[in-house]
N, C-alpha and C positions, 0 to 999 in steps of 0.2 A: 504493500500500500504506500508506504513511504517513497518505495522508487516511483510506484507512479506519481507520485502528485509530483517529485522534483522535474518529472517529461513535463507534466501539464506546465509548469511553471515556467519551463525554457522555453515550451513552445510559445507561451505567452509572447514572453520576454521578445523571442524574433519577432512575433508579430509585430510588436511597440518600434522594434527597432526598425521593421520593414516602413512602417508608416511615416515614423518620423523623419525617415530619408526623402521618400515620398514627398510631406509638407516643408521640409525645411529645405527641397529643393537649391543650389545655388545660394548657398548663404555668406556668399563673398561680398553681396550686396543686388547682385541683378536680379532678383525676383523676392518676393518678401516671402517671410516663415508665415504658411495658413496657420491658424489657429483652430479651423474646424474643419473637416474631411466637409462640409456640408456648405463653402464658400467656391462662388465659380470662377478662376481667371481667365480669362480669355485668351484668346489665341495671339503669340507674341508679332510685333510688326515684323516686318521685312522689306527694309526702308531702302533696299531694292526695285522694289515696287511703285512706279511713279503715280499711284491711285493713291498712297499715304502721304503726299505733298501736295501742300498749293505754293506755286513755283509763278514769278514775272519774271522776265527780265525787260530790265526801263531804262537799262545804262548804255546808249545809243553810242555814247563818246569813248565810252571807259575809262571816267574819271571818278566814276563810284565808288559802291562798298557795296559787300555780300553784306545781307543782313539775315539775320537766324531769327525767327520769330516763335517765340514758346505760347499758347493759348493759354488760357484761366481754363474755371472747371467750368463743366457745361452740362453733368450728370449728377441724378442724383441715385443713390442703393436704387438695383434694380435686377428682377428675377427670370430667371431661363426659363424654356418652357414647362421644364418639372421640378418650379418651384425653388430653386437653388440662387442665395443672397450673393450678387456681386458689388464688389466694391470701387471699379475699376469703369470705366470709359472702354469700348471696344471700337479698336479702330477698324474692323470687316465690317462692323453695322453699317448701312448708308447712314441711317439717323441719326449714327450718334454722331457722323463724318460730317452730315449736313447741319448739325446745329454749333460742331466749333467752326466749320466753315463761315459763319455766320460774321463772330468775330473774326478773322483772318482774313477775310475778302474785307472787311472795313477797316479794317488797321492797315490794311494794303493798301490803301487810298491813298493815305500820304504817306506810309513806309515805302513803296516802291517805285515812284517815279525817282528816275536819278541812277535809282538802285541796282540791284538784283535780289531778287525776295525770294525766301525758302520759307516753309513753316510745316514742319509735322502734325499729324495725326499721332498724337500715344495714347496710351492707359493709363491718363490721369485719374487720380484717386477720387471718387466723388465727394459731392458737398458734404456729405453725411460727416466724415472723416472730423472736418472743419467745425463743425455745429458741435461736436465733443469739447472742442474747445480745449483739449487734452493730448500736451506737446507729444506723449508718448504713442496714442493713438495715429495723432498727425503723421510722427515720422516714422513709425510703421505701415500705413497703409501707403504713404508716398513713395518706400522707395522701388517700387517697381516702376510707378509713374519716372520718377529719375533716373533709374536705369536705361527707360526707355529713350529720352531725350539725350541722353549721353550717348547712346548707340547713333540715334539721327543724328547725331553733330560729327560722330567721328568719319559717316558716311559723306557727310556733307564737305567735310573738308576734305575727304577725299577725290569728291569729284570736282571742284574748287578748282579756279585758280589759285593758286595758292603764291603770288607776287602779289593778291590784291588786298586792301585792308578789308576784315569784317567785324559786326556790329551785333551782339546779342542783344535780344530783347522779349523782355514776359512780362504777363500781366498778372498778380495774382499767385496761384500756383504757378503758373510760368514763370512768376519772378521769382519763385524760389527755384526753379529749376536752372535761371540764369548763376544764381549763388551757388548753385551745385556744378555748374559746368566748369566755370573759373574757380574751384579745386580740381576739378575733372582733366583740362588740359594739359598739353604740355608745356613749358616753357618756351620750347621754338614758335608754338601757335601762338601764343601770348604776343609775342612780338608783333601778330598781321590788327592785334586788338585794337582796331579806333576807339571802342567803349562800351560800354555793358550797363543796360537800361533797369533796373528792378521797379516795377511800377505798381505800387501795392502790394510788397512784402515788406520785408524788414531783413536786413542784415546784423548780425549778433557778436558780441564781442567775440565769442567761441569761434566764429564762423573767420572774424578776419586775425585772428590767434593761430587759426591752421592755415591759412593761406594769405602767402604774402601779394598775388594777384589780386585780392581783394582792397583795391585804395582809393580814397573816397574823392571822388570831385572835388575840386576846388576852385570851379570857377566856369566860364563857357567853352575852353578850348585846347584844353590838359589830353592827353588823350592815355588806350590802357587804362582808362579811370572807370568806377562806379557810380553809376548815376543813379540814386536810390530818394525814392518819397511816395508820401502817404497824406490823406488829406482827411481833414476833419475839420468839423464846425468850433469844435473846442478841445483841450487840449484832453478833457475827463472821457472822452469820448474814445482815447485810444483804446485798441484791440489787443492787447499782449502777442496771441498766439500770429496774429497777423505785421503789426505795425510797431512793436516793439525793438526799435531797432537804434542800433549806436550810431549810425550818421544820415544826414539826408542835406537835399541842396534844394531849395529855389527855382523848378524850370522855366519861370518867366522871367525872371532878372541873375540866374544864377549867382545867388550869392548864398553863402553859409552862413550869414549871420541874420538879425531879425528885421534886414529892409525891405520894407514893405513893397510888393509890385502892384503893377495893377494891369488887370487881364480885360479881353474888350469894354474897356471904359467905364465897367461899373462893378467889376470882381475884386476885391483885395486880396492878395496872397501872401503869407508873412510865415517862415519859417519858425518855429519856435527851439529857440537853443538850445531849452530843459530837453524835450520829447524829441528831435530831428524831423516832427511832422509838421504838412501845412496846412496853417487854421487860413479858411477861408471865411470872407464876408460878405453880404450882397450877390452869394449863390445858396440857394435854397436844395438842390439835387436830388427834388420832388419825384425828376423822371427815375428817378433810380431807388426801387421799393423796398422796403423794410425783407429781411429774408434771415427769420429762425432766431431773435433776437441776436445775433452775429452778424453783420454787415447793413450799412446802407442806416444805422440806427444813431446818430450821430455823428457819426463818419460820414467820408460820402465816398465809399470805395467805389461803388461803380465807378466812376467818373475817372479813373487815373488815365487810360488809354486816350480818353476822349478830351476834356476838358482842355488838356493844355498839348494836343494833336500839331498845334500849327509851331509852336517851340518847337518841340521835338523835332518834326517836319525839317524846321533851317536847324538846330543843331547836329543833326544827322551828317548834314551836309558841312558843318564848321568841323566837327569833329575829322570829318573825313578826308577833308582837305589839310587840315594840317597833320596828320597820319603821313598823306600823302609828300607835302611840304619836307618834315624830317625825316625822312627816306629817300628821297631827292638827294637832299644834301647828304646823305650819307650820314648822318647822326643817328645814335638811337635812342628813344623813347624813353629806354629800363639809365639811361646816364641823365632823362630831365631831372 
């Protein structure tokens, strides 16, 4: 009796250990550890595939920049047909393809004339993740979503010129995935970096602690720099899990400190030194609705892509000219 129950117990034992191979999958970081045999991941991209990019090119002259565009989230928890909780965006859906397209064809507007535009399809982690409000939750269920985007960027610079400068840019979770890329690269790629957009995340002191690519604006025409902000009606208003971050800049009058801009003629925009977000005045950001008491609730996070679009727009292009400028001259960027 005793040998048998020490079988039952091994055979246990392999079972446990067969499964947890099984869910812990790639635990180097590319796929996240399931936690229940009863969560569905979707089928990973193959950014091979030109159906998982919305791609322009607008740089007639080729005096551009490639620009890498990361989407926000665009799903919320949603079930297979037998029932099975996913937490993930799939990019073979048309639908769920068609609803970040949505953003991505509109940030295209004024991202890509000039340009050359890329933007992935991945498995970004749905809203649900975010509404926990729960850092540990957050950066488990993201990092498959970041795995995925580090794969579309390594493709991306593969197929690249790679003489030309490029421009990361997210919204959202894409802006955390911009913070994750710039640890992600390498050093020689760093060097083609006009600048790197975070629009509605936050960058962490841990985050610029492990990577020295991470350094903050200082002004309209620095390049290799981070260009990071978050906007709120007031300062009580910040999101920890979102907008909790050690620097931010000014994209109407670029500056780091609390000068006040003023945006088409009746917006005020003012950095706050304590928080590195920007309290706006004289915008309401009605159009952009309250969602799960987390965003759009004091804040006005919808608005970061959009609001200050036409900045962006000519910094793109400051940025990229002077990129262009000190590589001309044979200087580099890592000796400004």
């Amino acid at each position: 009796m005793k040998q048998t129950k020490l079988w039952m117990l091994a055979a246990i034992l392999l079972i446990c250990g067969i499964l947890a191979f099984h869910y812990c999958k790639a635990c180097d970081g590319s796929e996240p550890t399931q936690q229940v045999a009863t969560e569905f991941v979707p089928q990973a991209p193959d950014y091979a595939d030109s159906t998982l990019w919305i791609t322009q090119d607008c740089d007639a002259d080729g005096t551009g920049a490639d620009v890498f565009y990361v989407v926000s989230t665009w799903e919320k928890d949603w079930l297979t047909p037998d029932s099975t909780v996913c937490h993930y965006a799939d990019v073979y859906s048309p639908t769920h393809r068609e609803r970040m397209a949505i953003e991505i064809n509109r940030v295209a507007e004024y991202m890509a004339p000039g340009n050359r535009f890329y933007a992935p399809y991945y498995r970004h982690a749905t809203i649900d993740a975010f509404v926990t409000q729960n850092e540990d939750t957050i950066f488990r269920r993201t990092r498959l979503a970041m795995a995925d985007v580090c794969k579309a960027f390594d493709y991306f610079l593969q197929q690249r010129d790679s003489s030309r400068p490029f421009i990361i840019v997210g919204f959202s979770q894409g802006g955390m995935a911009v913070v994750e890329l710039l640890k992600h690269m390498s050093d020689e790629s760093y060097t083609h970096l006009a600048a790197a957009y975070v629009l509605g995340y936050k960058v962490t002191p841990e985050d610029t602690a492990t990577c020295s690519r991470l350094r903050p604006a200082q002004g309209e025409k620095d390049t290799g720099v981070t260009i990071c902000y978050n906007t709120v009606k007031d300062v009580k208003y910040v999101k920890p899990v979102i907008a909790a971050t050690c620097f931010g800049i000014n994209p109407v009058n670029w500056c780091t400190d609390d000068t006040p801009a003023t945006l088409h003629d009746t917006i005020t925009v003012t950095l706050s030194p304590d928080y590195h977000v920007l309290v706006v005045k004289g915008y309401s950001g009605s159009e952009y609705h309250p969602y799960a008491d987390l965003i759009n609730v004091g804040d006005i996070h919808g608005c970061e892509p959009w609001l200050y679009s036409e900045c962006l727009r000519q910094n793109f292009a400051v940025r990229t000219q002077q990129w262009r400028k000190a590589n001309d001259g044979g200087s580099s960027r890592l000796e400004e």
